[in-house]
C-alpha positions in Angstrom: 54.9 45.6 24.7 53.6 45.8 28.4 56.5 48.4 29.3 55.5 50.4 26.1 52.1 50.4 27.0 52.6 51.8 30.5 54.8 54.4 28.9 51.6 55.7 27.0 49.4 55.5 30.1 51.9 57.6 32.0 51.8 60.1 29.3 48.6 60.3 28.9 48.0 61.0 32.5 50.5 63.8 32.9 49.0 65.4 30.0 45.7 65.0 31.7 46.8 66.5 34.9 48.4 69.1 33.4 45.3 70.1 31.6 43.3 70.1 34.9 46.1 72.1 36.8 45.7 75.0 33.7 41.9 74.7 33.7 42.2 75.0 37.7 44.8 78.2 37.7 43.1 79.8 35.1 40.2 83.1 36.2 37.0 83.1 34.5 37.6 87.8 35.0 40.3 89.7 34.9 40.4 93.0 36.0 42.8 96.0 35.8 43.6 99.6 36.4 43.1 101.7 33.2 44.0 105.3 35.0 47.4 106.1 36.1 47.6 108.0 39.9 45.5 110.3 40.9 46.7 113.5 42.9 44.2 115.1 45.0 43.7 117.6 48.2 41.7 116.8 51.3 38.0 117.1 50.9 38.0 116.4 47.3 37.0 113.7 44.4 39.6 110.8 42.7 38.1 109.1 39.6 39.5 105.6 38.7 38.8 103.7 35.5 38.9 99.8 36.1 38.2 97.4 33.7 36.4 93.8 34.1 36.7 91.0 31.8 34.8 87.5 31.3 37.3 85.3 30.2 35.1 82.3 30.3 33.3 80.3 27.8 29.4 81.5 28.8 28.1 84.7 30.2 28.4 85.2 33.7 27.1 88.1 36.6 30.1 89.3 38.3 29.8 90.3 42.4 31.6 93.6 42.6 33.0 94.8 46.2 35.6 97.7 46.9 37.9 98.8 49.9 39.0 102.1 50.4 41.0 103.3 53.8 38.8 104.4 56.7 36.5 107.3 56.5 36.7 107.8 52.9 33.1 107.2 50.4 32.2 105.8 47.1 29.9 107.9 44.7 27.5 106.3 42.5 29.6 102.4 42.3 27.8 99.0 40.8 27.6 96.4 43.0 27.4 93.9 40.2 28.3 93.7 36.4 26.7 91.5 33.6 29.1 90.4 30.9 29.0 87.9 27.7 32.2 85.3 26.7 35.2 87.9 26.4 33.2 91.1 26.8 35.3 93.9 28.9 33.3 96.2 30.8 35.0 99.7 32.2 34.0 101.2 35.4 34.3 104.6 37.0 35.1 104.6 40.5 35.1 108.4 42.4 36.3 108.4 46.3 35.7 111.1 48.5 38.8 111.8 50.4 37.6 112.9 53.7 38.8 116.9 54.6 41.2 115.7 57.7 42.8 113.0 55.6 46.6 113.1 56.2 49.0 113.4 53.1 50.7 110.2 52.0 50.0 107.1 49.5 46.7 105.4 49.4 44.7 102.6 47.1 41.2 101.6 46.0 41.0 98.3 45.7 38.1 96.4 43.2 37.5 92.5 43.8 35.4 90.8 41.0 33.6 87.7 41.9 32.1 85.0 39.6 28.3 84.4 40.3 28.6 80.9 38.4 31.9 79.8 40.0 32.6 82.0 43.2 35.8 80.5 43.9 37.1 82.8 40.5 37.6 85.7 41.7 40.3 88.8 41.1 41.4 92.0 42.3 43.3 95.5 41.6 44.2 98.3 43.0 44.7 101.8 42.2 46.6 104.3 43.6 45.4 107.7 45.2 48.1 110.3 46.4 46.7 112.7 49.0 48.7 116.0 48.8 49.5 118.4 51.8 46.7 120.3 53.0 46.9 124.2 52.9 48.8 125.7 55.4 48.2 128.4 58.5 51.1 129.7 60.1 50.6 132.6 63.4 53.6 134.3 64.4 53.1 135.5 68.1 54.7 138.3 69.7 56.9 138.1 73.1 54.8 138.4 76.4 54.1 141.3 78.6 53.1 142.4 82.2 50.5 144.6 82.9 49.2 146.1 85.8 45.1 145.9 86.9 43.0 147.7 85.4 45.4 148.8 82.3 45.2 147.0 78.7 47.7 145.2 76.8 47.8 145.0 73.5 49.2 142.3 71.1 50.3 142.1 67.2 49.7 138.3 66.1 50.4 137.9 62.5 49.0 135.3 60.2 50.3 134.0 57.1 48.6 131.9 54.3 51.6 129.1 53.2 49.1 127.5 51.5 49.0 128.0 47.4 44.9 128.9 46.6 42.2 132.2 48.5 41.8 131.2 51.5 39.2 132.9 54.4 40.3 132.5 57.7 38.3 133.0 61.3 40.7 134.3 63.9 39.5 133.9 67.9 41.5 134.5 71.1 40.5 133.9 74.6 41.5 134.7 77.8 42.0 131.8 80.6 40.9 134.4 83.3 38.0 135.4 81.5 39.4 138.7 81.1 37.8 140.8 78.0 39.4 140.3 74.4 38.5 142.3 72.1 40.2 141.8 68.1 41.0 144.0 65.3 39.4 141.4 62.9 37.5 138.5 63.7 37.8 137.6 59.5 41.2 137.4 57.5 41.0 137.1 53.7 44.5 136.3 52.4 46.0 135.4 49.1 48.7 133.1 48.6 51.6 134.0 51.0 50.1 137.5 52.2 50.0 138.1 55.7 48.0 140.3 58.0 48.4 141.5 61.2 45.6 141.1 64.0 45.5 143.3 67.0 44.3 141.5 69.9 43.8 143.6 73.0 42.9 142.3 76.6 41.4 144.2 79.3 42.8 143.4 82.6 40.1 144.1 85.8 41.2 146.2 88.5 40.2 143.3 90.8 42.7 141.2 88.7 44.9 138.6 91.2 48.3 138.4 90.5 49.6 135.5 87.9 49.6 134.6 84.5 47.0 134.6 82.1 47.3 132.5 79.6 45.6 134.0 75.6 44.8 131.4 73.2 44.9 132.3 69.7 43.3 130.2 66.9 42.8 130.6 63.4 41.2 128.4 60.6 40.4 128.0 57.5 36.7 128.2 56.8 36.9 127.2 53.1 39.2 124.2 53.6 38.0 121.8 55.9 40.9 121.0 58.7 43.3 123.7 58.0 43.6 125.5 61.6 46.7 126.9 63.6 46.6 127.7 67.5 49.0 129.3 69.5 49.3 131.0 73.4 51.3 133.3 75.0 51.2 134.9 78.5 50.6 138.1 80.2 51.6 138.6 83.9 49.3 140.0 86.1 52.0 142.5 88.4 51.0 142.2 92.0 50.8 145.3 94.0 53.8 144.4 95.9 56.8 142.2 94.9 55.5 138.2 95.3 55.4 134.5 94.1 53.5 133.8 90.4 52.1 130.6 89.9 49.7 129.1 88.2 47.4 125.8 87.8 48.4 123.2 85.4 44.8 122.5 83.8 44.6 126.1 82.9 47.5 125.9 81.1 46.7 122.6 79.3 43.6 122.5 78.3 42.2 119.0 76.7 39.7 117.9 74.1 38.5 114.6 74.0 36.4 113.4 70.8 34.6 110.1 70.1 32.6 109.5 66.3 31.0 106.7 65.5 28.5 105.7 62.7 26.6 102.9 61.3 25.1 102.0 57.9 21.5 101.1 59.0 21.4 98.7 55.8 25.2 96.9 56.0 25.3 97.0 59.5 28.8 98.1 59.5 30.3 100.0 61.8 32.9 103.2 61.8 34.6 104.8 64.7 37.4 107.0 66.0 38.7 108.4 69.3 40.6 111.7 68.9 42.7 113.3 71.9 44.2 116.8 72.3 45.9 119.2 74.7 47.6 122.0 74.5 48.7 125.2 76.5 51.9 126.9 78.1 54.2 124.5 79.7 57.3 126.3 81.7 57.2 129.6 79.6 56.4 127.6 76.4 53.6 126.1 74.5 52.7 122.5 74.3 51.0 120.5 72.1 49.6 117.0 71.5 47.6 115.2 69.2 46.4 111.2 68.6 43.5 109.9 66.5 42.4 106.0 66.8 40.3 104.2 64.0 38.4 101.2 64.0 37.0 101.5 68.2 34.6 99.5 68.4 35.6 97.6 65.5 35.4 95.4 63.1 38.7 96.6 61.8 42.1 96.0 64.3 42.8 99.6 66.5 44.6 101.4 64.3 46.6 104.6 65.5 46.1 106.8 62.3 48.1 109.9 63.5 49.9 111.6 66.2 52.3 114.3 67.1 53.8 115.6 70.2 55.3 119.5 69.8 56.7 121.9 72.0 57.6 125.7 71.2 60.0 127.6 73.5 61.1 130.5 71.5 63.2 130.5 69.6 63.0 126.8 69.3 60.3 124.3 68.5 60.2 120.4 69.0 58.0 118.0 66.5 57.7 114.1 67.1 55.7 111.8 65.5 53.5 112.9 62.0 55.5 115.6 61.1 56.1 118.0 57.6 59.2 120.3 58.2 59.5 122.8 55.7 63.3 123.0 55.1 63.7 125.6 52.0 61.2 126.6 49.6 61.9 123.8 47.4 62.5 121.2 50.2 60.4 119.7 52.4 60.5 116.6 54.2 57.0 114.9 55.9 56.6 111.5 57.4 57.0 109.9 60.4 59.6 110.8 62.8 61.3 114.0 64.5 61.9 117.8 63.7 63.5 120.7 65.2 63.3 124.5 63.8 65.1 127.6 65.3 64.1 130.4 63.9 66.7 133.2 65.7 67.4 136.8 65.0 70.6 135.9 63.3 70.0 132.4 62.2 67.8 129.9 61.1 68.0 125.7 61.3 65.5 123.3 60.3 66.0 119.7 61.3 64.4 116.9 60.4 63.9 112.9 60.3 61.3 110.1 60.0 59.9 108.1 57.2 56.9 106.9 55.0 56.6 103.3 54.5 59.8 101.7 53.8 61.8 105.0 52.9 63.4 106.8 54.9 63.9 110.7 55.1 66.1 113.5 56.6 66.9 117.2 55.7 69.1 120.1 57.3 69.6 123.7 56.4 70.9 126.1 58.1 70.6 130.3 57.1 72.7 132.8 58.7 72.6 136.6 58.8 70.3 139.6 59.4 66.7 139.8 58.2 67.9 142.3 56.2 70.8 140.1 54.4 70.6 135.8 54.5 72.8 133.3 53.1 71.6 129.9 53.8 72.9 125.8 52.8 70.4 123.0 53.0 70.6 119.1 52.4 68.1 116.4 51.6 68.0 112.5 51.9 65.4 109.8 50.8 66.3 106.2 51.0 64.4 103.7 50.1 65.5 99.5 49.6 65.3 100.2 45.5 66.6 104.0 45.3 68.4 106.7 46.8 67.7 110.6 46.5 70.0 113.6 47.4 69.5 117.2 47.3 71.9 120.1 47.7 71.0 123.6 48.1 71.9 127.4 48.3 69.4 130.2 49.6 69.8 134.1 49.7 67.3 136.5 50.9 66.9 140.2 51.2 65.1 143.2 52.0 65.9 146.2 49.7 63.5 148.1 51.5 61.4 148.0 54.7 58.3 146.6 52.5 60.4 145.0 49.3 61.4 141.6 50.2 63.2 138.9 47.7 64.1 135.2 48.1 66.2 133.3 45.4 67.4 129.2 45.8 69.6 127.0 43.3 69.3 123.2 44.1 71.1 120.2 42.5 69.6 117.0 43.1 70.7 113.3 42.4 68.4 110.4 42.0 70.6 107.2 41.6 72.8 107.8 38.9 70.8 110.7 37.9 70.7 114.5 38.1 68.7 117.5 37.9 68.9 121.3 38.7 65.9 123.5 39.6 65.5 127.1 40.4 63.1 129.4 42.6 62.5 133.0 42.9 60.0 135.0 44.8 59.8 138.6 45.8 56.9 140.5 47.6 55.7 144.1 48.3 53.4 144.3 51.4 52.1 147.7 52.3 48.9 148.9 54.2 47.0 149.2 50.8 48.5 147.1 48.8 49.8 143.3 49.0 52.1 142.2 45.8 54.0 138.4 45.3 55.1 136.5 42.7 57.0 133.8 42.2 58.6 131.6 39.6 60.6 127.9 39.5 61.6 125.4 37.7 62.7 121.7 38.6 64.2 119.0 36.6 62.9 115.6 36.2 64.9 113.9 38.6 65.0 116.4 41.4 63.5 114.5 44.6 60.4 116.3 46.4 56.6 117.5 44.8 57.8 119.9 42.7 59.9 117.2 40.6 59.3 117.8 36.6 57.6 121.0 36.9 57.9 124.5 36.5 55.8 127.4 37.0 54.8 131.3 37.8 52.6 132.8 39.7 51.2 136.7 40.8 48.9 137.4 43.8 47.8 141.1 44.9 45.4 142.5 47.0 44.3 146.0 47.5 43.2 146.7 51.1 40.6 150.1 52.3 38.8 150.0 55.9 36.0 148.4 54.7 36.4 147.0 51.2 39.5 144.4 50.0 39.8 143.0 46.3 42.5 140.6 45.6 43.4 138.6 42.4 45.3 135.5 42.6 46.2 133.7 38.9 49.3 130.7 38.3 50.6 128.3 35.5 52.1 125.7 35.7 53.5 122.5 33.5 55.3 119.4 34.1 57.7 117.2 31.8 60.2 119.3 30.9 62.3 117.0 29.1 59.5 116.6 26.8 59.6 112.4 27.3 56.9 111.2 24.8 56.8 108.2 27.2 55.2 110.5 29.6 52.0 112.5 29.7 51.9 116.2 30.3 50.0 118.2 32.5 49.2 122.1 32.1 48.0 123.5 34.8 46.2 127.1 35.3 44.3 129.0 38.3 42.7 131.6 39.1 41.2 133.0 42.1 39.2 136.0 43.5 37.8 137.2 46.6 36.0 140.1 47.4 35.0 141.1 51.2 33.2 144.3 52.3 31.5 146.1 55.4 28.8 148.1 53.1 27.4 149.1 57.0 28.9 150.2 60.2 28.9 148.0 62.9 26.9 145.8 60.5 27.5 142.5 58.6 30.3 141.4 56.2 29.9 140.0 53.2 33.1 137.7 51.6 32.7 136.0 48.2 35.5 133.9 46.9 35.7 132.5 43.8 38.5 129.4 42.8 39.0 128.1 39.2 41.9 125.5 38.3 42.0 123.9 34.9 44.0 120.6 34.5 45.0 119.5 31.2 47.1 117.9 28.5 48.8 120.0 25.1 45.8 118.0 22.9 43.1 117.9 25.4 43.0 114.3 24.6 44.4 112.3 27.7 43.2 115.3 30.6 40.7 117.7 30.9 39.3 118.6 34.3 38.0 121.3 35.3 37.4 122.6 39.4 35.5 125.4 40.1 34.9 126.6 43.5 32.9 129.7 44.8 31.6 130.8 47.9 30.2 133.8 49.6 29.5 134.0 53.5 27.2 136.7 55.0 28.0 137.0 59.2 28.8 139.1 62.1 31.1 137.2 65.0 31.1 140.6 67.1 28.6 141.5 69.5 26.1 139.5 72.1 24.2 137.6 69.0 27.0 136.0 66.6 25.5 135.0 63.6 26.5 133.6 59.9 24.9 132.1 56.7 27.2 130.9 54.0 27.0 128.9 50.5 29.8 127.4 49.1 29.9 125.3 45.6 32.2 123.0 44.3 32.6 121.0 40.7 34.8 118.7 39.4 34.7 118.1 35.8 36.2 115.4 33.5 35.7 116.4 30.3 37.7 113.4 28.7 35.0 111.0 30.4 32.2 113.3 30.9 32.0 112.8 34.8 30.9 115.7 36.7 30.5 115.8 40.3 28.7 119.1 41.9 28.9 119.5 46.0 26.4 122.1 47.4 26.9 122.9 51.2 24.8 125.4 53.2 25.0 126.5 56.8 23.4 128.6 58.9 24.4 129.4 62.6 23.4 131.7 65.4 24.9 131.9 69.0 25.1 133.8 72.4 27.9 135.7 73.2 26.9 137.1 76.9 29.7 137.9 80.0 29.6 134.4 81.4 28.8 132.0 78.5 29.6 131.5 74.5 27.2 129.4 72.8 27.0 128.6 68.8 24.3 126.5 66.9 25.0 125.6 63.7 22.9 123.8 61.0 25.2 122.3 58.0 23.5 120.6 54.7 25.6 119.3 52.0 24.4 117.6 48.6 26.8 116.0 46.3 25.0 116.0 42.4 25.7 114.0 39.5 26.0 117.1 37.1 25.0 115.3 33.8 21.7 114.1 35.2 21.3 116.2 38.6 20.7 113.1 40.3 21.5 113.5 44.3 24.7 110.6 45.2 24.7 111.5 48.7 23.9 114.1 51.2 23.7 114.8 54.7 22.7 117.0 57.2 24.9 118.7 60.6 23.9 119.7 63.6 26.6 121.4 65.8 26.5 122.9 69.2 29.5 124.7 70.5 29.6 126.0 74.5 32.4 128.1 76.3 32.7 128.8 79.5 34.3 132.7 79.4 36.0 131.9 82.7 38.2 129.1 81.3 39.8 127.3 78.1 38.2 124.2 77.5 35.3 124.0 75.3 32.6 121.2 74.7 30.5 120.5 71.4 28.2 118.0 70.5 27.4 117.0 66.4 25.0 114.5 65.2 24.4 114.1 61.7 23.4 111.7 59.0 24.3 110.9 55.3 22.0 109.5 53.4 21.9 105.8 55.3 25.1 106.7 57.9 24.1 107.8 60.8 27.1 109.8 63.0 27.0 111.4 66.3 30.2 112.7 68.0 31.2 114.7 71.1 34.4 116.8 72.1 35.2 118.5 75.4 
């Protein structure tokens, strides 16, 4: 009866614990993702929906705290949340992505925290993928000698890779301080048009013999950190045969830049440490870039990004954060190593890194005349749970001196898997007129961004003295197997720009207007809207540079009625004399709740930009606040 009895007691005690051990692994809130991933571009807004849930028994006042990577802001978030016994609450949660963030995968993360019992607590994440930025791209021409007191005069041409409008401001300086003088100081390019800047330096007749090294820069002024530099040297002749030579720091100019900022309320602290140099190393350029988070803490040092690149025509060496661009279709970025010769003959792109725990590689090699080009590229991504593989063919041509064409058939295997996908483009570029189209398609399982899509676009511009019009418009779609497992996305844009000299030796004025319309076949699921449009009124010529601009930019969800308006407005004025270039400029940017006009954040800028004529390197000072962050940073 006693063994019995103790049987029972044993029984009843496991049952016991095991009661206490659920009670004790169970979470008074549960909280989830309800939006799938979010694509977006530098500088704009990602909207995730979350859900929280009280699982408990009684009401309760859930503590709500996020974590996004470095840099990045939060629009409008609770920092707590009421809910009853088994009442679900949904939050919208909008990011900024900060213009200079780098492309890759990131996540916003939402911990829930009980106020009755703080030991439950739960988290979730949700995933944000940060496309490439729009690219620059500056073709310089070979170098030349010059005698004092002549000119030389160079053709750079720029080219917009990137896929929207874009405005571009083009300077060029001399290391000698000699005068340079360009054919336009503003570029307004659609979609894959390029133009052609004449940049013309005027040598002294006091000039010593050497090399003078011209920098040329261009960048975008509508998309925050889009911007392409390049050099090249002229030689100096000497009056009689003799040694050229040349200092190193005039050649390698640096730029040093330390930001820091602290929220005068939380106390916490945000910092980075960015360093540059660039310049003509051994008949070559040179460049090097490194950007450090987290300073002065509390965060460990964290090296965000870095490259090292050198360009020795026809060659060019990438290490580090690199994006290789192997064939239209293929493209490989990550961390890691790349090496493109462009020749007159031939063309190979090389490249190799990784992205987490994948790994990447691509080669493709085009041979022929400009004229004629038959080309073979190949494509790898590894990764511990999947393997990708691409195979390609190119041709190119050029029927006539201003009729170019470009075609590329691709097969590409995912696992057991396979896809095709397709891409033609031809262009028309003339002195009045610009023309390019383009259309692909790419299967479901073809590796790279283009995967499950397909699409067409047209871009033209026509070009006078002092007047240009150009009309950009695309549309594109994605699931092409029609998988009712998977949502579909239709895609349309349309952009416009209009620039004009009304006076001589006055102002331009440049209005640009951007409109992209996201969507699914029943406007049930997606239905965002981005509209972007901005005009500029400025002259960079002459001894008093000056410019005023306005630029505004929505984002509308239509499905969740959130609407997000950004205002910004700047106004600058400088000094342009023989010795000295010096720019003020006063930036003021607003970001709106558009249902309810409320103000979510805002800031003001204050820039100051100095020169020295007589040599490369360049100092500015900004200081500027948003709303309770304060930020101050310095660049030499």
């Amino acid at each position: 009866m006693m063994t019995r009895s103790r049987f029972w007691q044993a029984v009843t005690l496991i049952v016991c614990l095991s009661v206490v051990v659920s009670f004790s692994a169970f979470s008074a809130v549960q909280v989830s993702v309800l939006s799938s991933v979010k694509e977006v571009a530098p500088g704009e807004f990602a909207t995730h929906v979350f859900s929280v849930t009280n699982d408990s028994a009684s009401a309760d006042t859930f503590d709500l705290s996020f974590r996004i990577p470095p840099g990045w802001g939060i629009l409008g978030a609770p920092t707590s949340l009421s809910l009853d016994p088994d009442e679900e609450g949904t939050l919208f949660v909008t990011v900024t992505v900060p213009p200079g963030a780098t492309a890759g995968e990131y996540s916003v993360t939402l911990t829930a925290t009980s106020r009755v019992d703080p030991t439950q607590s739960t988290t979730a994440s949700a995933s944000i993928s940060v496309s490439p930025v729009n690219e620059l791209d500056i073709i310089m021409p070979d170098p030349q000698s010059v005698p004092p007191g002549k000119t030389v005069t160079y053709e750079v041409i720029v080219i917009n890779r990137g896929n929207a409008q874009d405005t571009m401001k083009v300077e060029a300086n001399s290391a000698d301080g000699y005068p340079v003088t360009l054919s336009n100081s503003i570029l307004n390019l659609v979609p894959q048009e390029r133009a052609t800047v004449t940049v013309t330096i005027n040598v002294p007749t006091d000039a010593d013999p050497g090399r003078d090294l011209l920098s040329f820069s261009v960048f975008s002024v509508l998309y925050a950190g889009v911007k392409k530099e390049d050099t090249l040297f002229t030689t100096v002749l000497p009056p009689s045969p003799q040694a050229v030579g040349g200092t190193l720091m005039e050649e390698l100019p640096a730029r040093l830049r330390l930001s820091f900022g602290q929220n005068v309320f939380t106390g916490e602290l945000n910092s980075s440490l960015t360093f540059s140099v660039s310049g003509g190393v051994l008949d070559g350029y040179f460049s090097s870039y490194l950007r450090f988070s987290s300073i002065f803490g509390p965060d460990p040092l964290d090296l965000g990004s870095f490259y090292i690149s050198y360009r020795l025509k026809p060659s060019t060496y990438k290490i580090g954060d690199v994006s290789q661009k192997i064939t239209d279709l293929l493209s490989v970025y990550g961390r890691g190593g790349s090496l493109l010769i462009d020749a007159d003959y031939y063309r190979l792109a090389l490249v190799a890194g990784g992205s987490g725990d994948e790994t990447r590689g691509g080669i493709g090699l085009a041979v022929g005349p400009s004229v004629a080009r038959l080309g073979i590229a190949h494509m790898e991504k590894r990764s511990s749970t999947s393997q990708q593989t691409v195979w390609s063919l190119t041709a190119s041509a050029q029927p006539l001196d201003d009729w170019t064409m470009r075609m590329e058939g691709a097969l590409g295997l995912k696992d057991t898997l396979s896809s095709r996908a397709f891409f033609f483009n031809t262009k028309i570029n003339t002195t009045p007129y610009y023309l390019s189209g383009q259309v692909f398609s790419v299967g479901s399982y073809f590796p790279g961004s283009r995967r499950d899509s397909a699409g067409l676009s047209l871009s033209q511009r026509l070009r006078q003295n002092d007047f240009s019009l150009s009309v950009s418009i695309s549309h594109n779609w994605d699931n092409l197997s029609q998988d009712p497992s998977v949502s579909t996305t239709i895609e349309d844009e349309l952009g416009l720009n209009i620039s004009a000299s009304p006076l001589e030796d006055g102002p331009t004025i440049n209005s640009t207007v951007e409109f992209t319309w996201a969507r699914d076949p029943d406007l049930t699921a997606q239905n965002d809207v981005r509209r972007m449009m901005s005009v500029e009124l400025g002259d960079s010529s002459g001894s008093f540079p000056y410019s005023f601009s306005g630029k505004l930019n929505d984002q509308i969800d239509n499905i969740t009625d959130i609407s997000y308006r950004t205002l910004t407005f700047s106004e600058g004025i400088g000094v342009s004399i023989e010795d000295i270039d010096l720019f003020l400029k006063l930036t003021h940017i607003r970001n709106l709740d558009l249902n309810n006009g409320d103000i979510l954040s805002g800031g003001t800028t204050v820039n100051l930009r100095f020169r020295a004529n007589s040599s490369l390197h360049s100092a500015s000072i900004s200081v500027g606040n948003d709303e309770d962050d304060f930020d101050i940073s310095a660049s030499i």
